[in-house]
N, C-alpha and C positions, 0 to 999 in steps of 0.2 A: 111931415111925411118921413117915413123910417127908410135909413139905408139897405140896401138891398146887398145879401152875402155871397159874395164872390166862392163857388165850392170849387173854381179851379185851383183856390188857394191848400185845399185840405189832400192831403198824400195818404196814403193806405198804405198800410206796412207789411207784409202776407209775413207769417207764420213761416221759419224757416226749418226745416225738416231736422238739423241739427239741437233746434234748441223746441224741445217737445214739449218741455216743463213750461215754458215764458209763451201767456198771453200774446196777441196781436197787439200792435202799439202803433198808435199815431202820431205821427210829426208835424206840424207846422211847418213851413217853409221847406228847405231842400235836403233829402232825403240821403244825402252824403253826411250831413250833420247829425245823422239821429245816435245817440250814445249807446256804444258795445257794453255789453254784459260780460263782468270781469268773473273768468275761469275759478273755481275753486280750487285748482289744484295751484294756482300761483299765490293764493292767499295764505295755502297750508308751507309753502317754500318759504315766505313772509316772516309766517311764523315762528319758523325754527330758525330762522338765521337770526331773525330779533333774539330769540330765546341764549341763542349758541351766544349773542354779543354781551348780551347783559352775563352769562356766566364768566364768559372770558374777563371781563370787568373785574366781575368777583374776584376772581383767580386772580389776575396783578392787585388789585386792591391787598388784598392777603397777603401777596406774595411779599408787597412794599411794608405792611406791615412787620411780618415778619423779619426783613431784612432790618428795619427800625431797632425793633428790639435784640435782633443778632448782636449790632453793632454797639449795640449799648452793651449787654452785656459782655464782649470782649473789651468793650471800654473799662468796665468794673473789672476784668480780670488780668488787666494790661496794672490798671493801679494798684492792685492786690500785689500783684507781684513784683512790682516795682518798690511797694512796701518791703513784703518780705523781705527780698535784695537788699535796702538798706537796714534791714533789722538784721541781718543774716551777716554782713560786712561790719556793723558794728559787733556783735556777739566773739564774730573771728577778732577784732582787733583785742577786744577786754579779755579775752583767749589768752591772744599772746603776752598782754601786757602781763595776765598772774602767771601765762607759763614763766616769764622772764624775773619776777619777781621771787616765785619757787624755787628757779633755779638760784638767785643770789642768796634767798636766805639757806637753802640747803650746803649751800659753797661757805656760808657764813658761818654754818654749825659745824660743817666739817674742818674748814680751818681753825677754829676756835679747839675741835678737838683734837687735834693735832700740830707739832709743831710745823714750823715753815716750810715748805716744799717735800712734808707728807704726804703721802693720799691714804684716807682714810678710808675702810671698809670692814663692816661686822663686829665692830667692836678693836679694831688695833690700825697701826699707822703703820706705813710701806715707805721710804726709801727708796727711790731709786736713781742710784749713784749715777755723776757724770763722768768722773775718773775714773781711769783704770790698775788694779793692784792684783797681785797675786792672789790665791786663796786665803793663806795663811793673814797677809796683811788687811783683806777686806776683813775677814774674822773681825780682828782687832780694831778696825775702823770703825764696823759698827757698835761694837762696845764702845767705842769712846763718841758714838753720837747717841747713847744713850739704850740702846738695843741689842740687835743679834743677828745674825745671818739666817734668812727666812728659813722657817719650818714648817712644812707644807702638810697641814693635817687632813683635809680635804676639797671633796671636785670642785666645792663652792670657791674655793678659797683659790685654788689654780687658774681654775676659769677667770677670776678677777686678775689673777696675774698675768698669764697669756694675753689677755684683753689688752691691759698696760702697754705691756710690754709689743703687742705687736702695732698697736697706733699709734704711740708715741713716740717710739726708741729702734724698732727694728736692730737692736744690736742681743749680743749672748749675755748673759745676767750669773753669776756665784750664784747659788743658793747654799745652807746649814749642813749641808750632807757629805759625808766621806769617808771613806775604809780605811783610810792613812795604816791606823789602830793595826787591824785585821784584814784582810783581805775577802772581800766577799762581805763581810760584815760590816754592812751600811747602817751609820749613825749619825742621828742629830746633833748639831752642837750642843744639845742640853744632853747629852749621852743615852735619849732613847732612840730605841732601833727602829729602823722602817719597818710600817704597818706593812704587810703583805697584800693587804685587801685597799690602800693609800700610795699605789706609786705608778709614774707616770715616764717610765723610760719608752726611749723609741725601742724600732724593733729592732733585735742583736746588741743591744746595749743592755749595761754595762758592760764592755768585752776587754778590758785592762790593756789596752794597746801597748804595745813597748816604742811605738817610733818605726820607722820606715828602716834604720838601721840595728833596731833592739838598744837604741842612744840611752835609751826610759827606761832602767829598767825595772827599777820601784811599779813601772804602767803607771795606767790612769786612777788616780785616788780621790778626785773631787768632783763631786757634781754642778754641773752651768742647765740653764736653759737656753734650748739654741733659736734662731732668731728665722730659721728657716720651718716651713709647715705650720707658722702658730697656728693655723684655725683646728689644728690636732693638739687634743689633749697631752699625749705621748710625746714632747719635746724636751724629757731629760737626758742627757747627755754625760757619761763619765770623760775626766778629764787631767793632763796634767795640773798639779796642785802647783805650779811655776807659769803657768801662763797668765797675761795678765788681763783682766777682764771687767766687766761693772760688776757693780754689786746689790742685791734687791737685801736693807735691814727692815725689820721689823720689830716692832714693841707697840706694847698696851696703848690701849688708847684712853683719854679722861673721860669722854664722851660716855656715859652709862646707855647698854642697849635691850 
């Protein structure tokens, strides 16, 4: 004999005015249970936020990437330069080492071309005295060390002496020159005359002073370089030929230039 179907068991589900499109639907058992029909507009929100996560993903994926490779290559450029720096520190040292060798063998040729406690320049040797002697006896001094009391042909040749004379000595120097002869008529010790277009007086000099009493009265008959203004050309100075002073000699030098 066949079971007989209980229809208090089957629920009706009426069609609810909101959802137009969806069938009536039947439940089984209680009617709190029967499953909602999920909104499309919560699927579309689903969507883009999935969408918005996986690009954000992207973006730090990249972003790590990039940063990978950032750090790598200031890695490569940290050692690059680190290279350089020590090829750059060696370069300056072997620098120095042949500046300092240049300098001995030039110091080498020049003493060689010149006697002891010359200094050589342009082809001739310089003299400069640590005593002090009158004009007349530096004259003779340097004759008997082999030369002359300097004769200043040009600006090259001055410029080398101011140079000398103002970083080493700061004191007044004789030079070859003097009117003793004539007056006005300025002569080298080899008896020629000052070039006109080769001479380096300060300003108001030559002016033959006689002394503060007219003592001098011969004046000033010898020329010094004086030891104030070297970085001016113009530091000749006339002078009593009685004062006693250094002396700058000069002569030829071996050295061919």
């Amino acid at each position: 004999m066949s079971k007989d179907v209980v229809y208090s068991e089957v629920v009706f589900v009426k069609k609810n005015s909101a959802d137009k499109d969806d069938p009536d639907k039947c439940h089984l058992g209680d009617s709190s249970q029967a499953p909602q029909k999920t909104k499309p507009c919560c699927d579309s929100v689903r969507l883009v936020l999935m969408t918005l996560c996986i690009l954000l993903t992207c973006v730090l994926i990249a972003l790590s990437l990039h940063s990978v490779c950032t750090k790598k290559k200031l890695e490569d450029l940290q050692q690059r330069h680190n290279a350089l720096k020590e090829n750059l520190t060696a370069f300056s040292a072997a620098l120095q080492v042949m500046h300092h060798w240049t300098q001995n063998l030039s110091k080498a040729l020049n003493d060689s071309a010149c006697p002891k406690d010359w200094e050589y320049h342009a082809g001739k040797c310089y003299l400069f005295s640590t005593n002090k002697l009158n004009w007349t006896d530096s004259r003779d001094a340097c004759i008997s060390d082999g030369g002359h009391l300097v004769i200043i042909n040009s600006r090259d040749e001055q410029e080398f002496l101011i140079d000398i004379v103002g970083s080493k000595y700061k004191e007044e120097f004789w030079i070859g020159l003097t009117d003793e002869k004539e007056e006005g008529q300025w002569l080298w010790v080899d008896n020629t005359k000052l070039n006109e277009n080769i001479r380096y007086w300060t300003a108001h000099e030559p002016d033959n002073w006689n002394g503060h009493k007219g003592e001098y009265s011969s004046g000033e008959d010898c020329a010094r370089i004086n030891k104030n203004n070297i970085q001016d050309l113009n530091i000749w100075f006339d002078a009593f030929c009685t004062n006693t002073l250094r002396r700058i000699c000069e002569t030829r030098s071996s050295k061919q230039t």
